[in-house]
C-alpha positions as CSV (number, residue, x, y, z in Angstrom):
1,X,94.9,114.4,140.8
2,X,93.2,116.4,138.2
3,X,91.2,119.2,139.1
4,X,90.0,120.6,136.1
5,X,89.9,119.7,132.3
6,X,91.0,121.8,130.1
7,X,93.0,121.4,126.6
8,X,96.2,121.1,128.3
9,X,95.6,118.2,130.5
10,X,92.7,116.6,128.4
11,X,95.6,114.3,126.3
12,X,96.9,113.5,130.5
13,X,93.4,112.6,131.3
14,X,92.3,110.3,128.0
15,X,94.4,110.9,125.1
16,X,92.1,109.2,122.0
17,X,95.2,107.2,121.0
18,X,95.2,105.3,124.1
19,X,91.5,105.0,122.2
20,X,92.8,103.9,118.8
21,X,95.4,101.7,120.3
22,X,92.6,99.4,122.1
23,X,90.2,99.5,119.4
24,X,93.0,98.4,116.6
25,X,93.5,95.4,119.4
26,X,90.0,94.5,118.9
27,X,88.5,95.2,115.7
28,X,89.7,96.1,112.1
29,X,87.1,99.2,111.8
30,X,89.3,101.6,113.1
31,X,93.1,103.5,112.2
32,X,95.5,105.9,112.8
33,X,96.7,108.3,109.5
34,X,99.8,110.1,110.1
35,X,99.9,113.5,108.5
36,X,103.2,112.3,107.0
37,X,101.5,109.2,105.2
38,X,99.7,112.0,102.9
39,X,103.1,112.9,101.6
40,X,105.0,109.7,101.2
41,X,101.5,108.3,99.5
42,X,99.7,111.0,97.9
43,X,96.4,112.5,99.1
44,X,93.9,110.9,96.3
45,X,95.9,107.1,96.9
46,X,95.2,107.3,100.9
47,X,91.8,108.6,100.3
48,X,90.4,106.4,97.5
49,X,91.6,103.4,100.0
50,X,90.2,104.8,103.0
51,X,86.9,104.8,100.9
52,X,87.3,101.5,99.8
53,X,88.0,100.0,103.1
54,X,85.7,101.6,105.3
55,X,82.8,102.3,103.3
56,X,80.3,105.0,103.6
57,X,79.4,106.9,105.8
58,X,82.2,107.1,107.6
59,X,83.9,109.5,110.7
60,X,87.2,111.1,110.7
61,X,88.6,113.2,113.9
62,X,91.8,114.2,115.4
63,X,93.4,111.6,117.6
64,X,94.1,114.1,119.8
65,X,91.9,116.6,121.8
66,X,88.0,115.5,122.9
67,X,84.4,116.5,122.3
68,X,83.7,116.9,119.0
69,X,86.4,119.2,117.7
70,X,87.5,118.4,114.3
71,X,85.4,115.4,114.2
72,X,83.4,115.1,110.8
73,X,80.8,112.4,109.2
74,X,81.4,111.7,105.5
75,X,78.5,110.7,103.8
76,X,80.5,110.4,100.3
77,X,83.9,110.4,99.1
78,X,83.4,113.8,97.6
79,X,83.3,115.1,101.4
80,X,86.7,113.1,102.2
81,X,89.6,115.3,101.2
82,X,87.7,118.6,102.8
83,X,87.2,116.2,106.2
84,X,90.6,115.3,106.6
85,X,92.1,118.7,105.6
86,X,89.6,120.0,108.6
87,X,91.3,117.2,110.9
88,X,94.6,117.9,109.7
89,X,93.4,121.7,111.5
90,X,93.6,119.9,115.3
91,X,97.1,117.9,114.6
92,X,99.3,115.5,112.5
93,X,97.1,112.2,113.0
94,X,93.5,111.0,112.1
95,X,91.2,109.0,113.1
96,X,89.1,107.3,110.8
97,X,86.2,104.8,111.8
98,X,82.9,103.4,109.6
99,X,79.8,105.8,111.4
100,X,78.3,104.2,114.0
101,X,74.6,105.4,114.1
102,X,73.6,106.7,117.6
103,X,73.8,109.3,120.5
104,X,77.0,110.0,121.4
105,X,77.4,110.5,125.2
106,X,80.6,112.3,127.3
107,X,80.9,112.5,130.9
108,X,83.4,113.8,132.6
109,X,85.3,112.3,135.8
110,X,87.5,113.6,138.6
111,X,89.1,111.3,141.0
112,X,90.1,113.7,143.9
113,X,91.1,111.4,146.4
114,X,87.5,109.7,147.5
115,X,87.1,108.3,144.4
116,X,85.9,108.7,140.8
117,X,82.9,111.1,140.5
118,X,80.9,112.0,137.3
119,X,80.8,116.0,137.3
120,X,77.2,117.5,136.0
């Protein structure tokens, strides 16, 4: 049972791979960049095809962590190598996804024994 949420047992609770994973089951809009993929490809290669698949705007984030830490919208490829360095900031893997326009809502949950409950 998890009693509190903090950054060490937020990856226990909903790591946003499990995230990626599902989504990459269900739709192309969506992938995973390794930190290592930058080296083996080159920067300006992964970028210029991340532009050209995904299309502007788009988001990039860590795959790790919640909220909105690292997370950034890129309105044009100029913004792209600065996004992902920031991303690079939180760990090793991105995740990049076309911008879905909206409010973007988290709730938290704790199951303590009687059942999952929303905490204010």
């Amino acid at each position: 049972t998890v009693t509190s949420f903090n950054a060490s047992n937020r990856d226990v609770v909903y790591p946003l791979s499990w995230t990626e994973e599902i989504f990459s089951r269900l739709a192309s809009s969506i992938t995973a960049l390794p930190h290592a993929t930058f080296r083996d490809l080159g920067a300006t290669a992964v970028l210029d095809r991340i532009a050209a698949r995904f299309g502007l705007p788009l988001v990039v984030k860590p795959a790790r962590g919640g909220s909105a830490l690292g997370m950034c919208v890129v309105q044009d490829v100029a913004g792209l190598p600065a996004a992902m360095v920031g991303c690079f900031s939180y760990g090793d893997t991105a995740l990049v996804e076309q911008f879905v326009s909206g409010t973007e809502v988290a709730v938290g949950v704790v199951d303590s024994g009687s059942g999952p409950e929303a905490l204010p």
